[in-house]
Backbone as CSV, one residue per row, in Angstrom:
resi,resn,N_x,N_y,N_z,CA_x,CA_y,CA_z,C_x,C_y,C_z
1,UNK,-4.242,20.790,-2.191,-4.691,19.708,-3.070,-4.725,18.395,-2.303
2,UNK,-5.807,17.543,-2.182,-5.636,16.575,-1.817,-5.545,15.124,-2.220
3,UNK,-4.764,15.420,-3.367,-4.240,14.561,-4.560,-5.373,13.343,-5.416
4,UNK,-5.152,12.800,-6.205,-5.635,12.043,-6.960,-5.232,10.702,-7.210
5,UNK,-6.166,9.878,-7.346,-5.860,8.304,-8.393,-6.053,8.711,-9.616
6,UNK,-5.126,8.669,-10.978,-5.224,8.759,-12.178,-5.836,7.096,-12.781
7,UNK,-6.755,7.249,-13.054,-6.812,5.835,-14.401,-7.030,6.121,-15.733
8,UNK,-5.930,5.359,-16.300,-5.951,5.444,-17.799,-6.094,3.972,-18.304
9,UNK,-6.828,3.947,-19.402,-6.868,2.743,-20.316,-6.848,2.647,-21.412
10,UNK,-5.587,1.773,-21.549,-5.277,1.699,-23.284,-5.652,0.450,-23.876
11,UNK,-6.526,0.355,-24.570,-7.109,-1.602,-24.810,-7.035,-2.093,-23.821
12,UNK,-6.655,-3.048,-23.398,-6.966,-3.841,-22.670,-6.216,-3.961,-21.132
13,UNK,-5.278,-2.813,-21.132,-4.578,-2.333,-19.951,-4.811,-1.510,-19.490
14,UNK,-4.646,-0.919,-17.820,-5.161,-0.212,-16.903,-3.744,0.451,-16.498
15,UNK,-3.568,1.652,-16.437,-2.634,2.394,-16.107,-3.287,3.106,-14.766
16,UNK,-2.624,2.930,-13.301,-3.089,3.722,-11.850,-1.984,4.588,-11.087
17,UNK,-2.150,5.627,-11.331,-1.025,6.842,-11.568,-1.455,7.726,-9.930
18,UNK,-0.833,7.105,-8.560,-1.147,7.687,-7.438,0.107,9.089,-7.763
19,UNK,-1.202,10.187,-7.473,-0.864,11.283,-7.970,-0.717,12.663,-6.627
20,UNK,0.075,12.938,-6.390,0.056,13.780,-4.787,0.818,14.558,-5.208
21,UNK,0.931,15.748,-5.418,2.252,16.621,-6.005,3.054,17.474,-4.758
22,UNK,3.851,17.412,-4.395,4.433,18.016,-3.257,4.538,17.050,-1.932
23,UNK,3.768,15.834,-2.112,3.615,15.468,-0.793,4.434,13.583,-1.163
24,UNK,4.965,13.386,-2.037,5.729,12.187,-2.326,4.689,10.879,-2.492
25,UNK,3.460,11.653,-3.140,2.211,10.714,-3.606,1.702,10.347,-2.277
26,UNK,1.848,10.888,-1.189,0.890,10.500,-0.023,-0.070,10.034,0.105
27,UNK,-1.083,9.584,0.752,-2.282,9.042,0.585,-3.197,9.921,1.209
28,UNK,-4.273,10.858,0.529,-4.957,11.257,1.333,-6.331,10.224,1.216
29,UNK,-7.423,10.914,2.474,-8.853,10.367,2.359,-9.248,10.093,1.222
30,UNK,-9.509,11.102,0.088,-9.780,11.031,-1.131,-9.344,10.087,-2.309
31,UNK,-7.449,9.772,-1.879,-7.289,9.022,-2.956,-7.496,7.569,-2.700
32,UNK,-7.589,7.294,-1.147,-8.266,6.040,-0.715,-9.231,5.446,-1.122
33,UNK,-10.739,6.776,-1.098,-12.034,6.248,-2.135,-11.649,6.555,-3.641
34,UNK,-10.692,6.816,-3.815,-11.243,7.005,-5.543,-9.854,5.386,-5.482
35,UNK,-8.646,5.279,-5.392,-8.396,4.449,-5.139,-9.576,2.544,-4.919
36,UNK,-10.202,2.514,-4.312,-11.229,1.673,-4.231,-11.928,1.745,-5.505
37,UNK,-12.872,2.303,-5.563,-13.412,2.713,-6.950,-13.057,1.940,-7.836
38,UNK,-11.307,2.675,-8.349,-10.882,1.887,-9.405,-10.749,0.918,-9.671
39,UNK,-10.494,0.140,-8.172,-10.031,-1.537,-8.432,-11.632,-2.355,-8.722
40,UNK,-12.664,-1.990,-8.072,-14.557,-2.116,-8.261,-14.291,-2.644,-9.381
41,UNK,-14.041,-1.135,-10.157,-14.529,-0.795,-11.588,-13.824,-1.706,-12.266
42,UNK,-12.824,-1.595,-12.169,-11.783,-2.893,-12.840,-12.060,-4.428,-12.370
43,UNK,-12.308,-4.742,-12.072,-12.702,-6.260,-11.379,-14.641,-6.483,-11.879
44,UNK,-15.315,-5.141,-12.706,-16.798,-5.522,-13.024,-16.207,-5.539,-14.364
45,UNK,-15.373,-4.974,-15.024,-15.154,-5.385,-16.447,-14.418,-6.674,-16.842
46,UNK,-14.967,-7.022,-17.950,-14.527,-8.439,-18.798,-13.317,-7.941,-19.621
47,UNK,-13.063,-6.629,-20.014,-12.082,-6.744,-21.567,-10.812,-6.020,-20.798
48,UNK,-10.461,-6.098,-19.476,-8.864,-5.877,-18.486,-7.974,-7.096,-18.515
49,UNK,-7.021,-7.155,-19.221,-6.292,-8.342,-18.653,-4.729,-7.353,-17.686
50,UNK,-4.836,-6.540,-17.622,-3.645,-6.235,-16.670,-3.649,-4.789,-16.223
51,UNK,-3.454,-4.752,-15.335,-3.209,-3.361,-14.470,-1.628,-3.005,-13.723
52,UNK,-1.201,-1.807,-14.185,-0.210,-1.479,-13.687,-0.311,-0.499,-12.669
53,UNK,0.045,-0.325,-11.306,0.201,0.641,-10.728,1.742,1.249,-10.322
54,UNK,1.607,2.959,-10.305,2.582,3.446,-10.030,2.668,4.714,-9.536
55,UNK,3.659,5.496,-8.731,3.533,6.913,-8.707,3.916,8.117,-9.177
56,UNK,3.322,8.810,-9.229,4.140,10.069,-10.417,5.340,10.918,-9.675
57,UNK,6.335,11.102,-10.677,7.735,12.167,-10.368,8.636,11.338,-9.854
58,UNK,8.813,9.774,-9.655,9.601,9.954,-8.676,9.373,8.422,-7.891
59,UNK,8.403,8.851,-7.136,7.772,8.309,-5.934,7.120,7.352,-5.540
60,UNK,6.726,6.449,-5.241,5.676,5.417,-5.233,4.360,6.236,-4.432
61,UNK,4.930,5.834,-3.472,3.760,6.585,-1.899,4.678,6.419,-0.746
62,UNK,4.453,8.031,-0.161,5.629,8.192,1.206,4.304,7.282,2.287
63,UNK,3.359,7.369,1.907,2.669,6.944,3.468,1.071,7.354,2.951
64,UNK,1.024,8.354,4.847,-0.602,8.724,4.552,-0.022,10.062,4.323
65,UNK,-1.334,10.308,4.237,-1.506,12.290,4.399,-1.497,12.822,5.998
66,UNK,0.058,13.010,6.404,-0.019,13.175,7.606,-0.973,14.631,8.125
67,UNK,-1.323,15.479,7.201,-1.816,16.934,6.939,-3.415,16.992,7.675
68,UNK,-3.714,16.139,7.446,-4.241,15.559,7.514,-4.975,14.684,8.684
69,UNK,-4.770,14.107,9.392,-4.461,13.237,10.998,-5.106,13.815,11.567
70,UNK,-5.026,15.197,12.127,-5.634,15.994,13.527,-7.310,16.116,13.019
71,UNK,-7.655,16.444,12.105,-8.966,16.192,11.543,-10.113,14.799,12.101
72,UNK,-9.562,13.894,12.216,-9.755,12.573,12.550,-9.258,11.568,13.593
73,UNK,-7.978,11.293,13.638,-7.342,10.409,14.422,-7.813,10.264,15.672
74,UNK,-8.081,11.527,16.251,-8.160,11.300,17.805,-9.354,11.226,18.345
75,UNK,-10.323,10.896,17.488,-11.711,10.100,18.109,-11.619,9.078,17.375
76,UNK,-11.986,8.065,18.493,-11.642,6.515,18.370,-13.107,6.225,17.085
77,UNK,-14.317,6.310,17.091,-14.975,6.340,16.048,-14.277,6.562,14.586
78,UNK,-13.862,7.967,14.316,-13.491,8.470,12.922,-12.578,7.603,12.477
79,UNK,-11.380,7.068,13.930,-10.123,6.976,12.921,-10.587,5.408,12.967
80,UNK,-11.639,4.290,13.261,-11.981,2.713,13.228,-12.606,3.331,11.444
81,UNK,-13.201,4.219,11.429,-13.783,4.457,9.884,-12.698,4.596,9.354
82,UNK,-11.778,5.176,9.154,-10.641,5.354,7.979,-10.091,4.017,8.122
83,UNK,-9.526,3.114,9.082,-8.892,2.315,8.636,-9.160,1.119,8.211
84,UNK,-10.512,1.248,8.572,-12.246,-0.262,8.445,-12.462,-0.128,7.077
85,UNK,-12.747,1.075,7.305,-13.774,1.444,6.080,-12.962,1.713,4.552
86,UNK,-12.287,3.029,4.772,-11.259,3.764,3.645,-10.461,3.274,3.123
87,UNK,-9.612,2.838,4.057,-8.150,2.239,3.842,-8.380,0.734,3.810
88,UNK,-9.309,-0.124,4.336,-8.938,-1.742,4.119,-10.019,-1.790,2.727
89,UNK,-10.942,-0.632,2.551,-11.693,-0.816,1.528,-11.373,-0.725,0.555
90,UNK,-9.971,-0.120,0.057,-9.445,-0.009,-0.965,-8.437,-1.101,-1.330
91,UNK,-7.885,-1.530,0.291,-6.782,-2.800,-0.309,-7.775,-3.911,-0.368
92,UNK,-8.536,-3.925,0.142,-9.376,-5.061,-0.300,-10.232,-5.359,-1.459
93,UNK,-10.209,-4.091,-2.001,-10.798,-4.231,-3.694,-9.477,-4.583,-4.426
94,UNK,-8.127,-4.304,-4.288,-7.262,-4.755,-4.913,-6.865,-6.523,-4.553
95,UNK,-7.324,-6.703,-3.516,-6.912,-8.079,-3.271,-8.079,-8.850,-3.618
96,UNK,-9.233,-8.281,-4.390,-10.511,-9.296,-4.621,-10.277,-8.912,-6.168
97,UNK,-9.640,-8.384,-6.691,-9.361,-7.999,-8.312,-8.669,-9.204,-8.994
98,UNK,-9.754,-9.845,-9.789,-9.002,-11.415,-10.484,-8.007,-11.048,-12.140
99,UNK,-7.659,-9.396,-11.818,-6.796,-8.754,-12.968,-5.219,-9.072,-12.784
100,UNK,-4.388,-9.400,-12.797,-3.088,-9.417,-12.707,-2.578,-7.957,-12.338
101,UNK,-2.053,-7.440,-10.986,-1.734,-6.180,-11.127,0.196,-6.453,-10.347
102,UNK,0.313,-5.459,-11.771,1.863,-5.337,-11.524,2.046,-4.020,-10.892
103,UNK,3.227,-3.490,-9.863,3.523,-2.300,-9.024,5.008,-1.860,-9.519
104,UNK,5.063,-0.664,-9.755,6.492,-0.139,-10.605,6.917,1.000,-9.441
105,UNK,7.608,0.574,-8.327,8.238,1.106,-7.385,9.161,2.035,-7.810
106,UNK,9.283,2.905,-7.339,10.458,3.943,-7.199,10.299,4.839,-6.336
107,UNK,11.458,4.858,-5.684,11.541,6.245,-4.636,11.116,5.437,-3.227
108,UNK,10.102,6.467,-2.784,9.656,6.074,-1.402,8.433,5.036,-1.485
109,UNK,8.907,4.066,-0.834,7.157,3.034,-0.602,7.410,2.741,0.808
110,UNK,6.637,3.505,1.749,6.415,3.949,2.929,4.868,3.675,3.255
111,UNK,4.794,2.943,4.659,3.579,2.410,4.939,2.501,2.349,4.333
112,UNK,1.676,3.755,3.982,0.387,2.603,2.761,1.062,2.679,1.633
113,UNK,1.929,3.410,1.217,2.633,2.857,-0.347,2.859,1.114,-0.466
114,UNK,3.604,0.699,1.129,4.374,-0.532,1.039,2.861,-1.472,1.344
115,UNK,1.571,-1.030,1.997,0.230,-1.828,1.858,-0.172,-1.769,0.624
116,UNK,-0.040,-1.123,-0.252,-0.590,-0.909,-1.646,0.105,-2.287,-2.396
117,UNK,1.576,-2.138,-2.443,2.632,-2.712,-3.097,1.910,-4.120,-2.552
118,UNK,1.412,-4.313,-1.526,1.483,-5.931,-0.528,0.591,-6.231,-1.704
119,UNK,-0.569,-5.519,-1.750,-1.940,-6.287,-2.668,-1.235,-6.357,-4.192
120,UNK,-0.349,-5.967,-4.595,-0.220,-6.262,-6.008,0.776,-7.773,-6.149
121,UNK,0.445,-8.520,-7.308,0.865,-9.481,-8.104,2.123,-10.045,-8.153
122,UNK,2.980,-8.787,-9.075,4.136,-8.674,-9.133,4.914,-7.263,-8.831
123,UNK,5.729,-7.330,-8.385,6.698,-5.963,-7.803,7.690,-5.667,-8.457
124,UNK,7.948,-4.815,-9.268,9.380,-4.472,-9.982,9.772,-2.951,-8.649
125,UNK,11.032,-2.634,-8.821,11.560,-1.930,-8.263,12.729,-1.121,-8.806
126,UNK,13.067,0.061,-9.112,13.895,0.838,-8.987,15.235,0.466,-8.106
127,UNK,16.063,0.283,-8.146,17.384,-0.101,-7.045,17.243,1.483,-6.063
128,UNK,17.005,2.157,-6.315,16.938,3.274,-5.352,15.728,3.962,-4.403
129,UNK,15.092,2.476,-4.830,14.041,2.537,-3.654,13.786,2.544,-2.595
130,UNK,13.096,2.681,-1.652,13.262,2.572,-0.068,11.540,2.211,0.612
131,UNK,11.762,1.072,1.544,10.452,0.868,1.662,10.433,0.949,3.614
132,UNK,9.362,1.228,4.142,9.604,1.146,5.156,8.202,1.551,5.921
133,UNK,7.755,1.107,7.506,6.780,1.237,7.950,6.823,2.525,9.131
134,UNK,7.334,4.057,8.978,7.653,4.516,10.451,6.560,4.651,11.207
135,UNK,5.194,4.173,11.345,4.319,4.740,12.334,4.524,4.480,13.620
136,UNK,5.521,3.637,14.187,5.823,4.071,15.128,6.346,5.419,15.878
137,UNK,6.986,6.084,14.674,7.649,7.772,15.126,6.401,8.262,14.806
138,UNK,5.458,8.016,14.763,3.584,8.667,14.882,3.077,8.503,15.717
139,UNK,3.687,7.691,16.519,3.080,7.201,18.388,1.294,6.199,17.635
140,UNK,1.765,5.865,16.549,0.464,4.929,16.670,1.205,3.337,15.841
141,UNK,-0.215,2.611,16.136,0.397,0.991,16.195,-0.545,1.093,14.682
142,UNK,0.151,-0.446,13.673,-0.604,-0.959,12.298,-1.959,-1.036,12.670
143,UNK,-2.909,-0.508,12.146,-3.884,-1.427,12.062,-3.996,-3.004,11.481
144,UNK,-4.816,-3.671,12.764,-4.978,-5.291,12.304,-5.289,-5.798,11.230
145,UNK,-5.781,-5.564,10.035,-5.578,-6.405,9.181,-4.883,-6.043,8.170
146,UNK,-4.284,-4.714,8.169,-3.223,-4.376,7.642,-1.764,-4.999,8.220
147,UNK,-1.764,-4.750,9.281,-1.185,-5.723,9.936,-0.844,-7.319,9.363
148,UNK,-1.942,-8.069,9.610,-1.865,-9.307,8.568,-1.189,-9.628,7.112
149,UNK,-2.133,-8.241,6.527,-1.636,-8.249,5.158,0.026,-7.981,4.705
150,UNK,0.181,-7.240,5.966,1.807,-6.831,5.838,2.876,-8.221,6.187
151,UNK,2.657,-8.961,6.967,2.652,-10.239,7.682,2.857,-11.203,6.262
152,UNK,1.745,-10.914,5.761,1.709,-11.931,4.589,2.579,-11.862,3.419
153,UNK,2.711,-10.259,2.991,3.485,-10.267,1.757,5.092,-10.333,2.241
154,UNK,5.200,-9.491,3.258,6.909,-9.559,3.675,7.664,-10.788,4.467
155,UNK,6.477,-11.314,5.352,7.074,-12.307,6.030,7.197,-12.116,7.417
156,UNK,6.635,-12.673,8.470,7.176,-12.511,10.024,8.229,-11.684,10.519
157,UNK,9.146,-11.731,10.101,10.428,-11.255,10.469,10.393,-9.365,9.944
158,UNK,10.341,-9.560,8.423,10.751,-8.809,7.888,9.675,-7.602,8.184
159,UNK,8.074,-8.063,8.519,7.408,-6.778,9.346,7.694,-6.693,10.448
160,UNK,8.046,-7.780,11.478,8.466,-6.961,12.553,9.479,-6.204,12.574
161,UNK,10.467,-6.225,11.909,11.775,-5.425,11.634,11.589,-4.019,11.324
162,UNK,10.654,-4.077,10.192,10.009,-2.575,10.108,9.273,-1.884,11.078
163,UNK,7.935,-2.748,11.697,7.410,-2.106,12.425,7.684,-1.666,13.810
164,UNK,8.464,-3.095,14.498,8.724,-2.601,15.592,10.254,-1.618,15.565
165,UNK,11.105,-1.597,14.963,12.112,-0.382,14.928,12.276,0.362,13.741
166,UNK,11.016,1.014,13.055,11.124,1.847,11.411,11.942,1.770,11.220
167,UNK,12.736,0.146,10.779,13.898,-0.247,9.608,13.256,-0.047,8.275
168,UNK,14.300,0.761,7.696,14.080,1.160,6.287,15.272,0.324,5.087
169,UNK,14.606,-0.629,4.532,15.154,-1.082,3.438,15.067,-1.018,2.370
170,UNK,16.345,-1.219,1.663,16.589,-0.800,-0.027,15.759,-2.127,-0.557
171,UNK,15.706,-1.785,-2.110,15.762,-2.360,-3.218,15.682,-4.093,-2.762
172,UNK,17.473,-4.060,-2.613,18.150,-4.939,-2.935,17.712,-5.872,-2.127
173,UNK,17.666,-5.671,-0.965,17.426,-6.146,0.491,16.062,-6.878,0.526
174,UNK,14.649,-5.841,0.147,13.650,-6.676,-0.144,13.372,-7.502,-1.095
175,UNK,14.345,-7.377,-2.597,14.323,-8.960,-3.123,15.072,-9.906,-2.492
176,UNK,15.858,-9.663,-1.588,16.628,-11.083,-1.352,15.443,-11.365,0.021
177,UNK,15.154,-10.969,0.330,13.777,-11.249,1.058,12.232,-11.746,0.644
178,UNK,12.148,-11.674,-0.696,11.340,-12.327,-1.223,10.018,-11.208,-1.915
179,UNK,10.214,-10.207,-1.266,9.211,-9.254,-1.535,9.119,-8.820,-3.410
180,UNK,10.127,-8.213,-3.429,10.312,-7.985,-5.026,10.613,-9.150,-6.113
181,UNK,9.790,-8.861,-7.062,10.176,-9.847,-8.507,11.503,-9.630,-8.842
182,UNK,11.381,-8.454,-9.045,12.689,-7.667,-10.110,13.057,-6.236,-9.347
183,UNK,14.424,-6.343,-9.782,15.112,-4.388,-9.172,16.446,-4.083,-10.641
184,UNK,16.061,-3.004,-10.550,16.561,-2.438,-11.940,16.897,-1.207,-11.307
185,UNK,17.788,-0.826,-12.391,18.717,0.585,-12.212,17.027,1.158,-12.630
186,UNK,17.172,2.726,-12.147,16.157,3.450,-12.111,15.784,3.875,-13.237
187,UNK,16.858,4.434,-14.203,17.055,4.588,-15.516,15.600,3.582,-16.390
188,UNK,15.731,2.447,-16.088,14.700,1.319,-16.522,13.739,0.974,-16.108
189,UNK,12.886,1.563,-14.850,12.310,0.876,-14.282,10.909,1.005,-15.657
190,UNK,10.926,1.989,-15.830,9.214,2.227,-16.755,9.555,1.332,-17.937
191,UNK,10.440,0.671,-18.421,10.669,-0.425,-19.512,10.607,-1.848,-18.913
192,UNK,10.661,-1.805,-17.850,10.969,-3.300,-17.281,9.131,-2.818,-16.860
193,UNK,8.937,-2.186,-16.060,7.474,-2.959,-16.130,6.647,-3.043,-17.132
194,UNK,6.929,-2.142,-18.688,6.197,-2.010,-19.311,6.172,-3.461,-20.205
195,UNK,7.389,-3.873,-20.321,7.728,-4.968,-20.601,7.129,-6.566,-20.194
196,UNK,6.487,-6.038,-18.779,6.236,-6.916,-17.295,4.717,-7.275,-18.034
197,UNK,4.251,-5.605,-18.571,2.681,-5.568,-18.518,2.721,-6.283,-20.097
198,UNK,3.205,-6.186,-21.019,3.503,-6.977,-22.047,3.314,-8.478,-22.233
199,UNK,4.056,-9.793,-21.895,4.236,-10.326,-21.248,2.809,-10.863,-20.697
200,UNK,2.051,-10.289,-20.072,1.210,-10.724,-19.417,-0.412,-10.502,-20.306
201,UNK,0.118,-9.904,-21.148,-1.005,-9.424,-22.090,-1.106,-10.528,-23.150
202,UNK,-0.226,-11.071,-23.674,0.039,-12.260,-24.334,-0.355,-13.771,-23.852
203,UNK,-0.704,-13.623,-22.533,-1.278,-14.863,-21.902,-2.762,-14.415,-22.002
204,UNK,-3.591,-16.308,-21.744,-4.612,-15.918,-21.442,-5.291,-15.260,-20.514
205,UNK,-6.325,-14.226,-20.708,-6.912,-13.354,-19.758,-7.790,-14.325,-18.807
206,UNK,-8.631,-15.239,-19.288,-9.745,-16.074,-18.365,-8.443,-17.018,-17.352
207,UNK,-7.888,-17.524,-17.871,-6.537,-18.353,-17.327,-5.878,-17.603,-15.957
208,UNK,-5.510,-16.476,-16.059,-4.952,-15.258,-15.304,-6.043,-14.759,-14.209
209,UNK,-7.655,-14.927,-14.639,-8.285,-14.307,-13.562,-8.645,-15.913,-12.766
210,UNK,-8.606,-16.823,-13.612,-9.043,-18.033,-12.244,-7.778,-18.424,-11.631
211,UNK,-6.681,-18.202,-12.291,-5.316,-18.373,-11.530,-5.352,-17.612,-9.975
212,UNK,-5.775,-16.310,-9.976,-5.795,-15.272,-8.596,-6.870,-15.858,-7.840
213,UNK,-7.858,-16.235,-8.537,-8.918,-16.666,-7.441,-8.477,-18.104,-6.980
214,UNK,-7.996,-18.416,-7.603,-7.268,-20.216,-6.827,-6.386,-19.462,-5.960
215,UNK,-4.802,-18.347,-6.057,-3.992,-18.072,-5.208,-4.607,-17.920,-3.683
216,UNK,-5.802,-16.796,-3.894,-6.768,-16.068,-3.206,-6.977,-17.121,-1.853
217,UNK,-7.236,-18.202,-2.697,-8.162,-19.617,-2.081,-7.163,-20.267,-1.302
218,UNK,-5.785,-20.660,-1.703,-4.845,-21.280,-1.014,-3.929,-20.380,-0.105
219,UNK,-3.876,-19.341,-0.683,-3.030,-18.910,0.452,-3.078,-19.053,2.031
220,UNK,-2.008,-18.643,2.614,-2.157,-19.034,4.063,-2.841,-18.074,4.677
221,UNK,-3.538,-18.445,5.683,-4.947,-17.015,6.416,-3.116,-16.978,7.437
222,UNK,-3.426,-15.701,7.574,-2.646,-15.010,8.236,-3.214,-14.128,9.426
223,UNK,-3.989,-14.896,10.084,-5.178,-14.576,11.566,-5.785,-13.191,11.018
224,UNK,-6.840,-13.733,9.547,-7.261,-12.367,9.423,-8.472,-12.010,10.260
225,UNK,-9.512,-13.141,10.765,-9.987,-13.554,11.330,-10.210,-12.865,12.927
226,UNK,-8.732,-13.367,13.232,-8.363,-12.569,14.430,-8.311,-11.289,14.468
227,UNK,-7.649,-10.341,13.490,-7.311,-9.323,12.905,-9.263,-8.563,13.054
228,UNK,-9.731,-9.053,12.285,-11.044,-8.756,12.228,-11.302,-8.461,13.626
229,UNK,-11.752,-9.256,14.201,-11.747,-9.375,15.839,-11.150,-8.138,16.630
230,UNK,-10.237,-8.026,16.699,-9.147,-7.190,17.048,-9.658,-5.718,16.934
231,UNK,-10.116,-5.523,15.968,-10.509,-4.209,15.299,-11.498,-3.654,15.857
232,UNK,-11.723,-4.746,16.550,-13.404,-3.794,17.490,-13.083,-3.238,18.573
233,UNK,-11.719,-3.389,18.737,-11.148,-3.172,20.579,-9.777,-2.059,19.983
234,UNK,-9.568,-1.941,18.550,-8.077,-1.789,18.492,-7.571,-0.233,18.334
235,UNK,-9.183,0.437,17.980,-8.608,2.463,17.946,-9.141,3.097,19.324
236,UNK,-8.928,2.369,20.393,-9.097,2.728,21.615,-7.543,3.943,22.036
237,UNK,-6.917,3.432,21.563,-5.737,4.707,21.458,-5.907,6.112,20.828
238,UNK,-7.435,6.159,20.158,-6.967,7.757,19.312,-6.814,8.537,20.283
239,UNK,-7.296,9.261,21.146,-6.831,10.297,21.939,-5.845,10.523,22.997
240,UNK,-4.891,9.016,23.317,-3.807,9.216,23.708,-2.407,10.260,23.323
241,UNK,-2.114,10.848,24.555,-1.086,11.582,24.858,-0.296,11.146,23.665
242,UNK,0.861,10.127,23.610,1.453,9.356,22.599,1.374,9.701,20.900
243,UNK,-0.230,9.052,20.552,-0.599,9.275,19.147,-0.477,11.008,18.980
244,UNK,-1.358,11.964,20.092,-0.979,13.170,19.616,0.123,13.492,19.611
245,UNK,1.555,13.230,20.441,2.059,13.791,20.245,3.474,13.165,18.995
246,UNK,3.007,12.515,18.097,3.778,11.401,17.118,3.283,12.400,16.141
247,UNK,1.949,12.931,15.891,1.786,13.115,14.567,2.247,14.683,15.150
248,UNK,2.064,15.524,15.966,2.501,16.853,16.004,3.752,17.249,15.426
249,UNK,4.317,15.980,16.353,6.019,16.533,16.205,6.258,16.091,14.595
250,UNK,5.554,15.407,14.074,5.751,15.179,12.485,5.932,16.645,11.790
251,UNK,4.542,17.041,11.920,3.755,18.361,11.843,4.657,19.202,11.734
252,UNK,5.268,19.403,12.817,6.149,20.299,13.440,7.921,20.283,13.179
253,UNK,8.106,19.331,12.300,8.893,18.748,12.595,9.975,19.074,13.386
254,UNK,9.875,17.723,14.231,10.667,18.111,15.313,10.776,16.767,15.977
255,UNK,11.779,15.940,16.553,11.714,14.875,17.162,10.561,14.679,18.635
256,UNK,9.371,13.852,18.010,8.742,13.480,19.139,9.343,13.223,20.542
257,UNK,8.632,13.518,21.938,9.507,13.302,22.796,7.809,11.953,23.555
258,UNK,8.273,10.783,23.239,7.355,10.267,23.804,7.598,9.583,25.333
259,UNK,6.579,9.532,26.352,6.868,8.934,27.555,5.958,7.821,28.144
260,UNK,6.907,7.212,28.829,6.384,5.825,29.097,5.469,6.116,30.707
């Protein structure tokens, strides 16, 4: 199975249910474009004032679909399309969405889980969450404007911490860091955001979508620019020794043995 984006809509709310069964809501190819899609579709309608995203059983999103990888990665063409095309095409329909979208963490939010989480609004969290970037134990580097985007929501420090040594932090840790709104015993988390999406339904909807497009407007550019740039020079690594042998030993599991 190569899992699903669920959308549901109840009046005037958007329910996005990343759906992967066995694989801790992973991200495959597929749920990337249908992923995109949804946020389109949601950002051409007038009668949305809020979107919640979340993952089923458990989970937010462990990552990608590592199952996946050998298919693609190692021609420098395919894998500039997945991360150009697939993957920034989907966070970038969420970051051009003038909907208010709230993210109801639990479990694992692991590299594109924790890019997903970056483009949303507000962040509630589970206390027994865990967020973290390992693609380094994949022998491959962020892509650049994911990169940025990661930069932007966590902060200088707090992505390099992840990226350059796959530090994995709780809950607790990324609100006192600024990342999370709210962290709740787990028991609560589906009341506290439902509560979240509440709340926000009661404000004005036109108010709420020119509010994001002003944020949109002021925020700080975080060399996306550069990032852009970057990207034309930056999947020159797919067929390195390294990248294959990061995702094998995943595969395989088995501790990569990488050499300098």
């Amino acid at each position: 199975m190569n899992g699903k984006v669920l959308l549901e809509i109840s009046g005037s709310r958007v329910r996005i249910t990343l759906f992967h069964p066995g694989k801790f809501n992973a991200m495959s190819r597929q749920m990337w474009r249908e992923l995109r899609t949804a946020f389109e579709g949601i950002q051409r309608r007038g009668d949305i004032n809020c979107v919640l995203i979340r993952g089923e059983s458990g989970d937010f999103c462990a990552g990608g679909d590592i199952s996946e990888y050998s298919d693609f990665r190692f021609e420098e063409a395919s894998l500039r399309e997945f991360h150009e095309q697939e993957v920034w095409g989907a966070l970038q329909a969420m970051l051009d969405c003038d909907v208010p979208i709230v993210a109801q963490i639990e479990g694992n939010c692991m590299g594109a889980g924790l890019e997903i989480a970056s483009c949303c609004d507000i962040r509630i969290a589970a206390h027994t969450a865990r967020f973290g970037v390992p693609t380094g134990k994949l022998g491959f580097p962020v892509a650049p404007r994911e990169a940025a985007l990661l930069i932007h929501a966590l902060g200088d420090m707090t992505a390099r911490e992840m990226v350059l040594s796959a530090t994995v932090l709780d809950a607790g840790a990324m609100q006192q860091r600024g990342f999370l709104s709210q962290v709740v015993p787990e028991a609560q988390i589906r009341a506290a955001a439902l509560e979240r999406i509440r709340c926000i339904s009661l404000l004005g909807p036109h108010a709420a979508r020119q509010n994001k497009a002003s944020f949109r407007a002021l925020a700080p550019v975080i060399s996306m620019h550069a990032a852009i740039k970057l990207a034309s020079t930056a999947y020159g690594y797919a067929p390195s020794a390294e990248h294959r042998e990061g995702i094998a030993a995943f595969i395989e599991k088995r501790p990569a043995q990488f050499v300098i």
